[in-house]
N, C-alpha and C positions, 0 to 999 in steps of 0.2 A: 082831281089828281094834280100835285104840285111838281112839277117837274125842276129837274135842278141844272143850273146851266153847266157851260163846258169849263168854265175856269173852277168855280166852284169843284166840279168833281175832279178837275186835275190835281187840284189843291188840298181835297181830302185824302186821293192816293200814295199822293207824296208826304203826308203827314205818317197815313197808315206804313208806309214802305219803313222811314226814316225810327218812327217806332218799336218797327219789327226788327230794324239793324239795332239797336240802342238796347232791347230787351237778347237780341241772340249774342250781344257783345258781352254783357253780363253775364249770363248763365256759363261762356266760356270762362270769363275769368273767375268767376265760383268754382266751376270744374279745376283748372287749375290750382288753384289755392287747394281746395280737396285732396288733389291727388299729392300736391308737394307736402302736405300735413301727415296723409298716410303714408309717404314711402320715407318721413323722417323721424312718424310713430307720435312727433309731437312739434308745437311750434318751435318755431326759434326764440330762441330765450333774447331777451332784456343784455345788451351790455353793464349792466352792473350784474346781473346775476348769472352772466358766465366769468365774470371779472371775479365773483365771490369777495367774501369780506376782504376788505383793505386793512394793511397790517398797522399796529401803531403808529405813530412819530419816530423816527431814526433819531439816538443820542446826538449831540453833536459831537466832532471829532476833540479832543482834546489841546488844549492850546500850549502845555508845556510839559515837559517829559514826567514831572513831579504828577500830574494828573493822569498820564498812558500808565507808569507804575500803581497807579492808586487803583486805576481802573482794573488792571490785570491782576493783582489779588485781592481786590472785591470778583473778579469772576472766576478764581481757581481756588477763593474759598479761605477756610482758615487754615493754619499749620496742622492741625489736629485732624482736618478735613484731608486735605492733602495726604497726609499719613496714613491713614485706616484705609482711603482710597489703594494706596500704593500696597499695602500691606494684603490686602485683597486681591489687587490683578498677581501679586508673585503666587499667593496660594491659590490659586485657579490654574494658574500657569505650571504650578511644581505636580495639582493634582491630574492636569491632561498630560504631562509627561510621564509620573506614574503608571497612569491607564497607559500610556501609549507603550510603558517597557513592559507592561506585563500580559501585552499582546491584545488589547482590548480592539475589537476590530472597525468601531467610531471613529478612535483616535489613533491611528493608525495613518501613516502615510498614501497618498495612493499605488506605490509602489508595492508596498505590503500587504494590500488589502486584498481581503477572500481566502477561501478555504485552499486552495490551490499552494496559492503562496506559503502561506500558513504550514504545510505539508512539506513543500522545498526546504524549508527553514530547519524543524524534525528533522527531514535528512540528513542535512549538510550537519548540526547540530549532534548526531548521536554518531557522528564520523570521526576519525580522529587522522585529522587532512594536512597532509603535509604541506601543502602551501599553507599553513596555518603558521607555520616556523620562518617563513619570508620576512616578515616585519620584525622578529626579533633579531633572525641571522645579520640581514642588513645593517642596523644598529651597530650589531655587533661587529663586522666586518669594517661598516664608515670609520668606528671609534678606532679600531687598530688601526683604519691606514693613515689617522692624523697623529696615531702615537706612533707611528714605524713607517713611514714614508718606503723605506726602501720594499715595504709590503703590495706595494700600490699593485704590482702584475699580478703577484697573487691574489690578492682581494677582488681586483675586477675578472679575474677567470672564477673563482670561486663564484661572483655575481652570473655570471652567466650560464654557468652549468645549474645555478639555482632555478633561473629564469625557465632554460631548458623543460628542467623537471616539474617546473609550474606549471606551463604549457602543456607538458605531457597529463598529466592529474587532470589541470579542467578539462580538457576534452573528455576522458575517462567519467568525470566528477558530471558534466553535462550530459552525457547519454545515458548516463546510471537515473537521474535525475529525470529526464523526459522520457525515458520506459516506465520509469515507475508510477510516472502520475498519467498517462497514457493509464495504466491499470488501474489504478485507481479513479479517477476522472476521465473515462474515454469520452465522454460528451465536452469536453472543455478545447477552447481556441488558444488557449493562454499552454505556449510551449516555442520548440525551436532554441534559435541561439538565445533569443531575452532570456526565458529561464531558464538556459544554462548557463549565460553568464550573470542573471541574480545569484546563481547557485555559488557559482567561481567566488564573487566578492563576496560574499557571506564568510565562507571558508575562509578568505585570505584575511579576517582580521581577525585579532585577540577575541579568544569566547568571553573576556569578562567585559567588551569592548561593543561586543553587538546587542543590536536595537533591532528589534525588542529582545531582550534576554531569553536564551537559550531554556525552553520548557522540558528536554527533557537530557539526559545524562549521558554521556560517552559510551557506546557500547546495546545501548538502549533499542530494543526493537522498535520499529517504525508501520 
């Protein structure tokens, strides 16, 4: 039986020890790699392939004004290009205004939009509202008192008694307006002073003047 001495087997243990650290260093750093793979679902990419393709070569800049102009309609195209362009954004532009006066509810403001509104509008629209005559009488009132000066007292008391009766109507014009659509839309948020005063300004301008044009007729059930 070969016995082994004492250096010899101090010499084996510390190899076996040094081993076991050198194998349990690894399997940690596999575990880690592991687990930072799963919680990112996948490696980390390549800087070029989070960089993604690189774009061409940049022009260079222009060295004389004669070349800035050259370049600027080489990139806004020909005359004929330019044209048909422009001639297109207007009728795009004339037909969302169409849509938008004949009440289309897409093209509509956000002020305008929903059935709710759409109702107030009807109202004010089949009323025949005396604040509606504000914008003319004034007109008419400013013009006389540059033709007749010595008018000026009466004109500004006539403005005022107008005011008055303004005053009086919206109020009228706003609770007539949020009972109504209370009955009609009792599930609705959309009420108070806002739609009563959409309702006021509606009223107070020319019917051939509001947007979107008035759907139904003076007098008209609602």
């Amino acid at each position: 039986m070969k016995l082994f001495r004492r250096g010899e087997s101090s010499t084996t243990d510390a190899s076996a020890e040094a081993t076991a650290v050198a194998d349990g260093d690894a399997a940690e750093s596999t575990r880690r790699t592991a687990t930072a793979t799963e919680g990112k679902g996948r490696p980390t990419p390549k800087r070029r392939e989070a960089q993604g393709k690189r774009r061409g070569p940049v022009a260079p800049a222009p060295h004389t004004a004669k070349e800035a102009r050259a370049r600027r309609r080489a990139l806004r195209g020909s005359r004929a290009e330019r044209k048909a362009s422009s001639a297109e954004r207007r009728a795009e532009a004339q037909d969302r205004r169409a849509r938008m006066l004949a009440g289309e509810d897409k093209f509509l403001l956000p002020r305008d939009k929903g059935p709710v509104r759409a109702y107030v509008r009807d109202l004010v629209d089949a009323r025949r509202n005396l604040v509606g005559l504000f914008m003319p009488m004034a007109l008419v009132l400013i013009l006389s008192m540059f033709v007749a000066p010595a008018l000026q007292t009466i004109v500004t008391l006539a403005m005022l008694v107008m005011m008055l009766f303004m005053m009086v109507e919206g109020v009228i014009l706003g609770r007539m307006v949020n009972n109504r659509v209370r009955e009609r839309f009792p599930e609705t948020t959309d009420g108070g002073f806002g739609l009563g005063w959409y309702a006021f300004v509606r009223a107070s301008q020319i019917r051939k003047m509001r947007a979107p044009k008035p759907r139904v007729s003076p007098g008209a059930a609602v």
